[in-house]
C-alpha positions as CSV (number, residue, x, y, z in Angstrom):
1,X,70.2,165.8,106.7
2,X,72.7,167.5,104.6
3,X,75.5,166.0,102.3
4,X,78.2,166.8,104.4
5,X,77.0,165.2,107.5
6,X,75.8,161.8,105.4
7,X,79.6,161.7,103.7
8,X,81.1,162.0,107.1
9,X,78.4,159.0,108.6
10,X,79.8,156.7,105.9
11,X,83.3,158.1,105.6
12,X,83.4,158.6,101.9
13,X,86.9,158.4,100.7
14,X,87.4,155.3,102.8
15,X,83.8,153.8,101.2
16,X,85.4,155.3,98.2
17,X,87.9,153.6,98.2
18,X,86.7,150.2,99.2
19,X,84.2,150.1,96.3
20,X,86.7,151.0,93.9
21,X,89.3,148.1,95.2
22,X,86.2,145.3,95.0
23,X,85.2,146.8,91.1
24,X,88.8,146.0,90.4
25,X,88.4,142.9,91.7
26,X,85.3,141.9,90.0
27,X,86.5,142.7,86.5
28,X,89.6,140.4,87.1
29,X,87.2,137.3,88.0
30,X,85.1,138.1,84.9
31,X,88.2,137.7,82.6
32,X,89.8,135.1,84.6
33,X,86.3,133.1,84.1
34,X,85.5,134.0,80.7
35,X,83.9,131.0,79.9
36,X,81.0,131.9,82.3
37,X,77.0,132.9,81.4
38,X,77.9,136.3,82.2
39,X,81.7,136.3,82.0
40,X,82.5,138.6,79.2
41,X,84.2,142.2,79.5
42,X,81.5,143.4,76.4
43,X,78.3,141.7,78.2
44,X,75.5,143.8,79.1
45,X,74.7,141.9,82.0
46,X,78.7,141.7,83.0
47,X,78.3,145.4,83.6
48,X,74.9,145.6,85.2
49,X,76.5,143.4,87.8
50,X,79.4,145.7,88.1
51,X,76.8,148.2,88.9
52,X,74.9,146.4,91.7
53,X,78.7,145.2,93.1
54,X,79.4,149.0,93.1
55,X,76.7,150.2,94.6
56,X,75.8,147.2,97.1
57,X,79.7,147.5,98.3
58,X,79.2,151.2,98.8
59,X,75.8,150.9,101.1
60,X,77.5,147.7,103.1
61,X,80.5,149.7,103.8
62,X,78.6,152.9,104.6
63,X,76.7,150.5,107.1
64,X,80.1,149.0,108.7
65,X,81.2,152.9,108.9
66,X,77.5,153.9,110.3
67,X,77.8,151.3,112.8
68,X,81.4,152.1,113.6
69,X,80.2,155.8,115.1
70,X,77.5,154.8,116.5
71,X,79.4,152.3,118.7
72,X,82.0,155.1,119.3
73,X,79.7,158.4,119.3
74,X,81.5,158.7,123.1
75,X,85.2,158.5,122.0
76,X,84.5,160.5,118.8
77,X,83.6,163.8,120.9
78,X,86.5,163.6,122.7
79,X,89.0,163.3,119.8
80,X,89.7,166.5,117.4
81,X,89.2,164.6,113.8
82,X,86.0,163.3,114.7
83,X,84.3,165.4,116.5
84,X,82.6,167.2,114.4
85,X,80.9,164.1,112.9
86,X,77.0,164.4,112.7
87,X,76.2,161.9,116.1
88,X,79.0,163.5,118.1
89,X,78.4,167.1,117.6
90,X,74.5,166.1,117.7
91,X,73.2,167.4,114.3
92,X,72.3,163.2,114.0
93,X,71.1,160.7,116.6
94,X,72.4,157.4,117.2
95,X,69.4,155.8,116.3
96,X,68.9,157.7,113.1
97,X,72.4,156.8,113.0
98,X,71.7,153.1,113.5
99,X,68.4,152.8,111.5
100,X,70.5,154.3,108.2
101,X,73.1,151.9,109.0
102,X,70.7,148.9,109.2
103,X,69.0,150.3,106.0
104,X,72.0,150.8,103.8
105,X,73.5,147.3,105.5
106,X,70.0,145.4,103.8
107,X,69.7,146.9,100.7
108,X,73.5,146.3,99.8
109,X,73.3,142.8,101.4
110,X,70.7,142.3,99.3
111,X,72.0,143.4,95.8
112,X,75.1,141.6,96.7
113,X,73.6,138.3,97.8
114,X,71.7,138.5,94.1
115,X,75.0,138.0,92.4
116,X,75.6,134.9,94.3
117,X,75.2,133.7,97.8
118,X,78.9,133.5,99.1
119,X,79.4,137.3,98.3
120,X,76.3,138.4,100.1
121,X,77.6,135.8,103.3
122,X,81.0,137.4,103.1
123,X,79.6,141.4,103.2
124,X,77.4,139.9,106.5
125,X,80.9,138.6,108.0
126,X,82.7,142.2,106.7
127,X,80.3,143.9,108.6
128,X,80.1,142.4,111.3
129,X,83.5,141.5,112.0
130,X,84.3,145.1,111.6
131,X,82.0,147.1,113.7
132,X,81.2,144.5,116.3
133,X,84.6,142.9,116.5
134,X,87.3,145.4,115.6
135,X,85.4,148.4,117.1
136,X,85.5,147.5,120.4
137,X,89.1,145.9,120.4
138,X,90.3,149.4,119.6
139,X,90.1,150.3,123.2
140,X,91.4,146.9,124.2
141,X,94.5,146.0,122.3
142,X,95.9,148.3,119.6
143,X,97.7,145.2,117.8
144,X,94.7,142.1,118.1
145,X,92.4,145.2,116.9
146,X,94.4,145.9,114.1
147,X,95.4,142.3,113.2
148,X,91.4,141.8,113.2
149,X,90.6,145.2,111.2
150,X,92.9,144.0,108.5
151,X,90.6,141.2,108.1
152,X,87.7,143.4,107.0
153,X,89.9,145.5,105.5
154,X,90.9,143.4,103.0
155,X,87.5,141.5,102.2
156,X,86.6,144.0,99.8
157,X,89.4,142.6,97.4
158,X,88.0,139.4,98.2
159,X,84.3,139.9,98.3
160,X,84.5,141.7,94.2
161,X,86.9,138.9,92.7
162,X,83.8,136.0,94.1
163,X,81.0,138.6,92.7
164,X,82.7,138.4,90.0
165,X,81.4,134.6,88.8
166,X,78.1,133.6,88.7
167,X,78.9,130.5,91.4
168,X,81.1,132.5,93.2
169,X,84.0,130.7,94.4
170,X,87.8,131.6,96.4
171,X,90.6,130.8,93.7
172,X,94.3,131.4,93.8
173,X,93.6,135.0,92.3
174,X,91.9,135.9,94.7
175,X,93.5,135.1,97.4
176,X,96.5,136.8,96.1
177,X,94.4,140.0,96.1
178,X,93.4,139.2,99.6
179,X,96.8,139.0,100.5
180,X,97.7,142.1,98.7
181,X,95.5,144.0,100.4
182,X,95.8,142.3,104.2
183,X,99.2,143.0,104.5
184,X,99.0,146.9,103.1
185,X,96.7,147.1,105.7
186,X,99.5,147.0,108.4
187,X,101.5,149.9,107.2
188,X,98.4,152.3,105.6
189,X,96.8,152.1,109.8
190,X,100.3,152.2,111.6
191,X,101.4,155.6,109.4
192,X,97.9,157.0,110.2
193,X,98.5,156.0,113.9
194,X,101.3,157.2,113.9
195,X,100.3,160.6,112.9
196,X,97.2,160.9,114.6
197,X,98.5,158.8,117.9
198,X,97.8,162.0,120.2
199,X,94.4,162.3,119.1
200,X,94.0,159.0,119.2
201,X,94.6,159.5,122.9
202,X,92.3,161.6,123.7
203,X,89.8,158.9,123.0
204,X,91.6,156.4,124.7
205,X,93.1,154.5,121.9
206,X,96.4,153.2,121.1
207,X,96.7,151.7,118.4
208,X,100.8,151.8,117.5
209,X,102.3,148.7,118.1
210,X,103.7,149.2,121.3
211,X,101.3,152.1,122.0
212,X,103.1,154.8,121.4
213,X,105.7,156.3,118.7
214,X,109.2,154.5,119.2
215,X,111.8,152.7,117.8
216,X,110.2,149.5,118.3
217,X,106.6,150.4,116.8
218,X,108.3,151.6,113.2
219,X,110.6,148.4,113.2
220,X,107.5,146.8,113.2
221,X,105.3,149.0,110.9
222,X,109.2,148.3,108.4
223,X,109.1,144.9,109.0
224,X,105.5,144.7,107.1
225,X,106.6,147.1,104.4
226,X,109.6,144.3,103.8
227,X,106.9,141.5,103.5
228,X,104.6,143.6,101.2
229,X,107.6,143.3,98.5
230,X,107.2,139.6,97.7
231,X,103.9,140.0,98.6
232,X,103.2,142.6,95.9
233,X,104.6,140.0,93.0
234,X,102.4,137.2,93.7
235,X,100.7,138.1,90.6
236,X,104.2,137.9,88.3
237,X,105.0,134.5,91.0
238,X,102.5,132.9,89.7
239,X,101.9,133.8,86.6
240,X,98.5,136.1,86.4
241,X,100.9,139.1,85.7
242,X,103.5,139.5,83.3
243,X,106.5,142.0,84.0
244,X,104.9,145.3,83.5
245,X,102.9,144.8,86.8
246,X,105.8,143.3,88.5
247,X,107.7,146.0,87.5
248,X,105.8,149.0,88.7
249,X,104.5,146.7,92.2
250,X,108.5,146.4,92.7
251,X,108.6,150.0,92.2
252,X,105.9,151.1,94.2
253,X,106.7,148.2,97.2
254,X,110.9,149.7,97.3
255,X,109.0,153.5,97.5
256,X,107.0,152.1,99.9
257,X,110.2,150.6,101.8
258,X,112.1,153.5,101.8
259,X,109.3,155.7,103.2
260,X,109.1,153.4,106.2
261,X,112.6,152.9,106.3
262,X,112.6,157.5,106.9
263,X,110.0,156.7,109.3
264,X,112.3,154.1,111.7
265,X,115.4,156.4,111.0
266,X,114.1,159.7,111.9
267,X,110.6,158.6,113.9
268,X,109.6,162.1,112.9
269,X,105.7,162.5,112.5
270,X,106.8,164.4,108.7
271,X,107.7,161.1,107.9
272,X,105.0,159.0,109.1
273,X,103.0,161.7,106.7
274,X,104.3,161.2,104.1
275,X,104.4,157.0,104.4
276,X,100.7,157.3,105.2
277,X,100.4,159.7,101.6
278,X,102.4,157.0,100.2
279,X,99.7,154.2,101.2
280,X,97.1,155.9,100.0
281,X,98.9,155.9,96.5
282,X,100.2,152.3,96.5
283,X,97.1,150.4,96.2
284,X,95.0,151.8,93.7
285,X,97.9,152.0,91.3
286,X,99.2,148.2,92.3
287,X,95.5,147.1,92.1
288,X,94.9,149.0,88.5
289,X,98.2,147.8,87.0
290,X,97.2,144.1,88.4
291,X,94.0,144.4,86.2
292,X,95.6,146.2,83.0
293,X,98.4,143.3,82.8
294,X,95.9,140.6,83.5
295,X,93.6,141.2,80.6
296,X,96.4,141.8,78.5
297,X,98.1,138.3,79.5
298,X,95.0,135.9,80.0
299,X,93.5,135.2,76.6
């Protein structure tokens, strides 16, 4: 099997950028619970369970994705982005498909379940929640599937900050990050929707709000960019971020704002591009600045 076919199984920048949103994550429970065995930013064995997050995060969500096509090897002929993935344009069978999936889905269940039993329970529910429950509600109801994919979507936040401690546990931190990352969700899939909504047809999906691109599907896709503002400085709310990352998530959240805000003005597909650009921006640098101003503040 070559590279190219394997990066396209798993979808790689989206596994990309899950792992890298759970490592961010994990190093904020490490300082937040410093007073841990292993709960020091210069311990050997902090990092080595960085490593096994990283990679067991990678293989679960290359399992979700694995699943995800092999459930949809039908609809993915028929639409142009996907076509050309290795089951669809049959350079890959859907059970090799499955059997890598099941294999990668073990091995990081596994290496996550050895940092502590509520993270390895919590990548079972991710995937399972997200190929079996949110794949088929695609073709059912754009809104309950995307309500339910935001779920999954945002469990990698989640699923690094409990990794993070040896007992694992759900704090106030992380379910800020949670909530961070649920509502981003919202606007990142309605801008790709919106873009991609006539392929998306072609495979039977509509996933805008309304189910297809007007007024009343970007009021809605704005009307989550507005709640993402306050939602953005629940860090700086509540005290586990000083101003710096309250200052650039203000920044980021009003950009953010004012891209939707083209998108329900002009309903252009330009503009829909470049809010979906703007998503893919927003949460590494919100998530990066959340960790740089929360090792700096908590002593």
């Amino acid at each position: 099997m070559k590279w190219s076919d394997f990066s396209k199984l798993i979808k790689l920048r989206l596994t990309f950028l899950v792992t890298f949103s759970a490592s961010i994550s994990f190093i904020i429970a490490v300082k937040a619970n410093g007073g841990d065995t292993w709960g020091s930013l210069y311990s050997s064995t902090m990092w080595i369970n960085w490593v096994k997050l990283v990679v067991g995060g990678f293989l679960v969500t290359s399992a979700a994705n694995s699943f995800n096509e092999v459930i949809e090897v039908k609809t993915d002929k028929l639409m142009k982005r996907t076509m050309d993935r290795p089951m669809p344009a049959g350079r890959m069978t859907t059970g090799q498909g499955l059997v890598l999936g099941l294999g990668m889905g073990m091995l990081g269940t596994y290496l996550l379940g050895s940092l502590n039993i509520l993270t390895g329970l919590l990548s079972v529910f991710s995937i399972l929640l997200y190929a079996f429950v949110y794949t088929p509600l695609k073709r059912r109801s754009g809104v309950t599937a995307v309500v339910v994919g935001a779920i999954p979507g945002a469990l990698p936040a989640l699923i690094g900050y409990v990794a993070g401690q040896p007992h694992g546990r759900i704090d106030e931190i992380a379910l800020i990050l949670f909530s961070i990352q649920f509502i981003w969700q919202f606007v990142h899939f309605w801008a790709i929707a919106w873009v991609l909504d006539d392929d998306y047809k072609l495979g039977g999906f509509r996933l805008l709000p309304t189910g297809k691109r007007d007024k009343a599907s970007a009021v809605i896709t704005f009307i989550f960019a507005i709640i993402m503002v306050p939602v953005s400085l629940l860090p700086t709310i509540y005290g586990y971020g000083g101003y710096y990352v309250g200052g650039v998530s203000l920044a980021m959240s009003l950009l953010f704002l004012y891209q939707a805000f083209n998108l329900l003005r002009t309903l252009e597909i330009t503009a829909a591009r470049k809010l979906m650009f703007g998503s893919f921006y927003y949460l590494p640098v919100v998530q990066l600045m959340f960790l740089f101003d929360f090792i700096g503040k908590v002593k």
